[in-house]
DRENPA-3360 file (N, C-alpha, C; in nm, 2 decimals, always signed):
BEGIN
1 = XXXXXXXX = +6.58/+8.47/+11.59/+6.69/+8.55/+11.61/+6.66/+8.65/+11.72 ~ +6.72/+8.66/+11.86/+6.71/+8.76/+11.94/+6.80/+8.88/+11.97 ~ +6.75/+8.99/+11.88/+6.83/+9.07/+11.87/+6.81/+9.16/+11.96 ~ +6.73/+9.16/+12.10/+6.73/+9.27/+12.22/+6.85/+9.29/+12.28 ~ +6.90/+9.10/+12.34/+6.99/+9.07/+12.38/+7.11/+9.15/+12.35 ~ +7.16/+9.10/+12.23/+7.24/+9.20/+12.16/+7.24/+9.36/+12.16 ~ +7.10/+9.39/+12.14/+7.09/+9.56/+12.15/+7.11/+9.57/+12.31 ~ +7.09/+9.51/+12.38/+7.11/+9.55/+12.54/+7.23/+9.55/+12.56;
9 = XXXXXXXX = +7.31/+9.45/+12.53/+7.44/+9.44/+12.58/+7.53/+9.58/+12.48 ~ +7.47/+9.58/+12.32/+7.59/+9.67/+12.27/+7.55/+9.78/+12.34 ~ +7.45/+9.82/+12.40/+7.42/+9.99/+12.50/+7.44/+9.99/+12.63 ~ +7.47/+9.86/+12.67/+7.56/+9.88/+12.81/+7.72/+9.88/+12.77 ~ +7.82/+9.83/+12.70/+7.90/+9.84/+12.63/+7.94/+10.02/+12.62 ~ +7.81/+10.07/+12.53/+7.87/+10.25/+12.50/+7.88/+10.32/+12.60 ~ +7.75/+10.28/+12.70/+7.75/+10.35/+12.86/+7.81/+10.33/+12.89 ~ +7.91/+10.23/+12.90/+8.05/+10.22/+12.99/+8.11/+10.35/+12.97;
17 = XXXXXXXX = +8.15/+10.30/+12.79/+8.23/+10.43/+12.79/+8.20/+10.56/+12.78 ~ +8.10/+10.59/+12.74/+8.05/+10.75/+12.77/+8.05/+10.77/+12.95 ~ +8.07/+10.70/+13.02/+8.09/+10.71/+13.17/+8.20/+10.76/+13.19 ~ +8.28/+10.70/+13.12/+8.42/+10.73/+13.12/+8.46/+10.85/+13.07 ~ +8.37/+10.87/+12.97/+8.42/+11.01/+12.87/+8.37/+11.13/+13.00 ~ +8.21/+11.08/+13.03/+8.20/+11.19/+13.15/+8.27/+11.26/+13.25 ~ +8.35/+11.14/+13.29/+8.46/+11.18/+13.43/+8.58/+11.28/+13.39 ~ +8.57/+11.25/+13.30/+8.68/+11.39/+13.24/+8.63/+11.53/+13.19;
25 = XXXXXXXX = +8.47/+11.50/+13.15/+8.41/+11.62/+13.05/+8.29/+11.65/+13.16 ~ +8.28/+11.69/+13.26/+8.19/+11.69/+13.33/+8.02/+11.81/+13.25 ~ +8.15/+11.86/+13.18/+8.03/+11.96/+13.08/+7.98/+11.94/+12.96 ~ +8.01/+11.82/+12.93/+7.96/+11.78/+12.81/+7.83/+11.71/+12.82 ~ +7.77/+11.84/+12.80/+7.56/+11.77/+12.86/+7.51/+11.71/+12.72 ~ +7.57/+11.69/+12.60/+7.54/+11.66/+12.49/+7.55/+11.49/+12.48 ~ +7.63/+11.49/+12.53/+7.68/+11.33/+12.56/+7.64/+11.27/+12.69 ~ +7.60/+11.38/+12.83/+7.54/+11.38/+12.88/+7.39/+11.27/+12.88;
33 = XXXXXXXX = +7.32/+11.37/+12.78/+7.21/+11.37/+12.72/+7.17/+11.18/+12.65 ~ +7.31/+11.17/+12.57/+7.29/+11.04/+12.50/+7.32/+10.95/+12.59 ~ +7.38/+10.97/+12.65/+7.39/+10.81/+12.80/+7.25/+10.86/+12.87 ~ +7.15/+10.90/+12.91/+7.04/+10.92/+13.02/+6.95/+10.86/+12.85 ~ +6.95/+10.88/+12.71/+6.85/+10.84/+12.66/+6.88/+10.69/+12.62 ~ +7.01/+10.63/+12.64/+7.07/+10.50/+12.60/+7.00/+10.38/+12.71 ~ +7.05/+10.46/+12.83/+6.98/+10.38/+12.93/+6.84/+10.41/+12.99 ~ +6.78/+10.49/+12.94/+6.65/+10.51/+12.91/+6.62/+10.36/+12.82;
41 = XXXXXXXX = +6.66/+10.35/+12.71/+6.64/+10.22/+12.61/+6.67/+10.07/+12.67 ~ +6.77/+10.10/+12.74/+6.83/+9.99/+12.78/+6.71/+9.92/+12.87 ~ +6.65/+10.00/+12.95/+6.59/+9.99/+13.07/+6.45/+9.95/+12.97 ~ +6.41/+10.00/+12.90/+6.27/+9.95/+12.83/+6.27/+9.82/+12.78 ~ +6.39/+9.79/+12.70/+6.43/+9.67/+12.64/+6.44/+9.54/+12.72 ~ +6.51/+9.59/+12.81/+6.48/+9.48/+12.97/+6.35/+9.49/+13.00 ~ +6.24/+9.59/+13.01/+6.13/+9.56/+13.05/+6.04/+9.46/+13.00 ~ +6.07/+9.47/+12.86/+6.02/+9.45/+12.74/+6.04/+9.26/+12.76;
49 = XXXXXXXX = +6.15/+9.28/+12.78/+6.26/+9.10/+12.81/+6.20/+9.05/+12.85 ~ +6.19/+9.14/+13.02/+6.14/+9.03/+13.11/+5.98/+9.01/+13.13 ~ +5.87/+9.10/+13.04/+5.79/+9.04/+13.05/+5.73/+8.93/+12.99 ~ +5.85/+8.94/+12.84/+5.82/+8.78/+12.75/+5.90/+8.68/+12.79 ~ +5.99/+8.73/+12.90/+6.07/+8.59/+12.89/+6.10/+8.61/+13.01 ~ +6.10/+8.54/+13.14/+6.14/+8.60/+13.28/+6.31/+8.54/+13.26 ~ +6.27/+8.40/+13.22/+6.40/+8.30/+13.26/+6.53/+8.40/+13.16 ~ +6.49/+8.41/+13.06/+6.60/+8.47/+12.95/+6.63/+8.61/+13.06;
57 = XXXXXXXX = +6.57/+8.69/+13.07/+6.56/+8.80/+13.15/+6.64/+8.79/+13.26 ~ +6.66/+8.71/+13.37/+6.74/+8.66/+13.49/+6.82/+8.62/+13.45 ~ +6.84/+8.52/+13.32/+6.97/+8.48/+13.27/+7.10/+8.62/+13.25 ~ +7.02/+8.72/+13.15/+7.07/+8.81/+13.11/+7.13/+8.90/+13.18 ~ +7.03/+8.94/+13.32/+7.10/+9.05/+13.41/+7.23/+8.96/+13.49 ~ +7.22/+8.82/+13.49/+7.31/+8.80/+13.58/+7.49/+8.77/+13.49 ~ +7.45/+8.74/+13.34/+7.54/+8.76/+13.25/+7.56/+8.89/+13.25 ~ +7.57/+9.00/+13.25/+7.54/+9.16/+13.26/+7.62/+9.21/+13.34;
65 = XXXX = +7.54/+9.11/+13.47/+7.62/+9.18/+13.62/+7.55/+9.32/+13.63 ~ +7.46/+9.34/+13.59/+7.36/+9.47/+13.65/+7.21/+9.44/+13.72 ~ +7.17/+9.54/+13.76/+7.09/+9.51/+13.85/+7.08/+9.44/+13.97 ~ +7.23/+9.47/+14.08/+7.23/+9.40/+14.18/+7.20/+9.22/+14.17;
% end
């Protein structure tokens, strides 16, 4: 069972919307705070991906649509 996958996508999912919540709340460094530590995770998790799995890893960002 690969449950990175899953954890990566449901934390790009919330960062969408806390992006969204941002553009309205530009002072809300609390929430701020939890999107910079989400994608803090997100970005380890991928690290994590692509060093046990390249192929699953390139699969994934291009499913994603991140990372250029």
């Amino acid at each position: 069972r690969d449950t990175s996958v899953t954890g990566v996508q449901s934390v790009l999912f919330r960062s969408i919307e806390l992006t969204e919540h941002l553009k309205s709340n530009q002072k809300d460094f609390a929430t701020k705070r939890g999107l910079l530590m989400m994608v803090g995770r997100r970005k380890r998790l991928l690290s994590y991906l692509k060093d046990r799995n390249l192929d699953g890893y390139r699969a994934l960002i291009k499913k994603l649509g991140i990372r250029g």
